[in-house]
N, C-alpha and C positions, 0 to 999 in steps of 0.2 A: 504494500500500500504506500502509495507517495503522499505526503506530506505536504501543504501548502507553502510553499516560500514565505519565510518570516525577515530572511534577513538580505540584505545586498552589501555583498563583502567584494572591494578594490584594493587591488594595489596602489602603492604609493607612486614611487622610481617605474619613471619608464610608462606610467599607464594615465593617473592624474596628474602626475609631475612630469616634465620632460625638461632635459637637460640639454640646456646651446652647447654643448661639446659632442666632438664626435665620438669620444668613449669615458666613461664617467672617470675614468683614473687620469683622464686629460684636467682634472680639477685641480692634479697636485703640482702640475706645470704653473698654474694659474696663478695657486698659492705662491708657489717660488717665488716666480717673478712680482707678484704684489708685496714678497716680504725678502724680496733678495738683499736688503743690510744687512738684516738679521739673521737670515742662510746662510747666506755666502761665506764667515768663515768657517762653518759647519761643512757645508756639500755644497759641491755643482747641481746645474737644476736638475741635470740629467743622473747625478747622485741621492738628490733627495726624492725623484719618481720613483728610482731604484729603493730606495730604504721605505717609502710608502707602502710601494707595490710588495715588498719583503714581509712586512709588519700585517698586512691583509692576506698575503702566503700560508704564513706562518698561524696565522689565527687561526684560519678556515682546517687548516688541517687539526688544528685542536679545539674546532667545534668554538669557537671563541668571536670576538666581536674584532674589529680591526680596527680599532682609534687610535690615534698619535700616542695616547698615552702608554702603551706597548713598548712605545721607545722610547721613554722618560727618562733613559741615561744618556742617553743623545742628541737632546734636545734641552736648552734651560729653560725652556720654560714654556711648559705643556699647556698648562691653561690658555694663556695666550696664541700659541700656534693652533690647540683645537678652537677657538673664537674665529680667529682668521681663517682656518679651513670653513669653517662653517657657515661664514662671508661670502667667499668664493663659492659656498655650494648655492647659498640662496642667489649671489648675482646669474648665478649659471642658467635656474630652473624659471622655470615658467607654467604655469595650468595650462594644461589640456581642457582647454573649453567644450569640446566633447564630453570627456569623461566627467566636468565638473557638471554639466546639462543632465548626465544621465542621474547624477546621484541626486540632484534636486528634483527631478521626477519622479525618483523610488521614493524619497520622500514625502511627495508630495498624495503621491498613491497609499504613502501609510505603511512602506518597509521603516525595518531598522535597517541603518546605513553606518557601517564601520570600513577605517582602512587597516589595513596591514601588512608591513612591510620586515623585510629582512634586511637592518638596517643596523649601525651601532649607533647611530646617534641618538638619545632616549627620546622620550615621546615629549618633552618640554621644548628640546630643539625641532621636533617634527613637526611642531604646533605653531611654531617661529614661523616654519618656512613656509609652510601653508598660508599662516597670513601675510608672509612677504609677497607671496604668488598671487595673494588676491581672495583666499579662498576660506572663508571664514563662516561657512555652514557649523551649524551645531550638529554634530554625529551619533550616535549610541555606541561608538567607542573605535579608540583608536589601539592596535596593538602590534607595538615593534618585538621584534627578537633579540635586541640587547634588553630590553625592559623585564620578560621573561624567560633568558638564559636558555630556548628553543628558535626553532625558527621554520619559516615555511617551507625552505629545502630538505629539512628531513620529514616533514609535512607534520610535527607535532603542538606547531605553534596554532595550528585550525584544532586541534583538542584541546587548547586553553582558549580557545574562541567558544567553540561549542560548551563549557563545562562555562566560564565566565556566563555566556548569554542563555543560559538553560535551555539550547538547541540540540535536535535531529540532526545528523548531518544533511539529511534529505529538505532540512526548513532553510539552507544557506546557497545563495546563490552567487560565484566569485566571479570576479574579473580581473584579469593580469594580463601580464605579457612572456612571461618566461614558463618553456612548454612543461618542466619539470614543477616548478612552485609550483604554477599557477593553474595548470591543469591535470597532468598525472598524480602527482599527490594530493588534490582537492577528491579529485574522482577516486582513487580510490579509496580514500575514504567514505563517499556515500553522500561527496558535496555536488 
């Protein structure tokens, strides 16, 4: 027996948000150059994409989040460099006016409407960027994967969705862009 749709669950990256780079680790060039005083006696820019690109390697193989602060011996001053990453990420990103059209429609029809993203930046900076983008709907909830120490690529962060929202998998209906997240692991779950 199917279940009525209760909920309209989106992606973040890549689906409501898009990124003016041609590949999102093209951010940490960005960074560089907006803070090369401050880099440059550390690393070249092409040294500091390298230690980025290293630091998100290294996480993902240990199921981990990949933020600057990873490399806190490397860096003096983390706070600061993750602010400025996180600069760079909002000048970058832009609404998907599509995606932003469809979820004030489920809305307005009377789903619940949440995003969800495999992201390390917590949901207070997720919250930033969205209203730097324009995008300032009220949601029934947002849930990243550094917030919950899971994530949608191993597809367990949709069973803290479903257990959070006292959902079916059969009452959730997602949309993304990446064919693993966002659809082989929804579905087999029963989303």
């Amino acid at each position: 027996m199917t279940k009525k749709i209760k909920v309209r669950s989106f992606d973040i990256f890549d689906t409501l948000i898009l990124r003016r780079v041609k590949r999102p680790c093209d951010i940490f060039g960005v960074l560089f150059e907006r803070n090369k005083s401050y880099l440059e006696s550390y690393f070249s820019c092409e040294g500091w994409i390298k230690f980025r690109q290293g630091i998100e390697k290294v996480a993902r193989t240990k199921k981990n989040e990949a933020n600057i602060s990873a490399g806190r011996e490397y860096i003096p001053s983390v706070s600061f460099m993750i602010e400025q990453e996180f600069m760079c990420e909002c000048d970058a990103c832009i609404l998907n006016d599509e995606i932003a059209g469809e979820i004030v429609k489920a809305k307005q029809k009377g789903y619940k409407v949440i995003l969800i993203s495999d992201m390390y930046w917590p949901m207070e900076y997720i919250r930033r960027l969205l209203s730097s983008c324009g995008f300032n709907l009220e949601l029934d909830g947002i849930y990243i994967s550094c917030d919950y120490g899971v994530s949608k690529a191993s597809g367990e962060l949709f069973d803290v969705i479903m257990y959070k929202q006292d959902l079916l998998p059969s009452e959730i209906y997602h949309i993304g862009d990446n064919i693993c997240s966002d659809y082989i692991n929804p579905v087999n779950k029963g989303i």
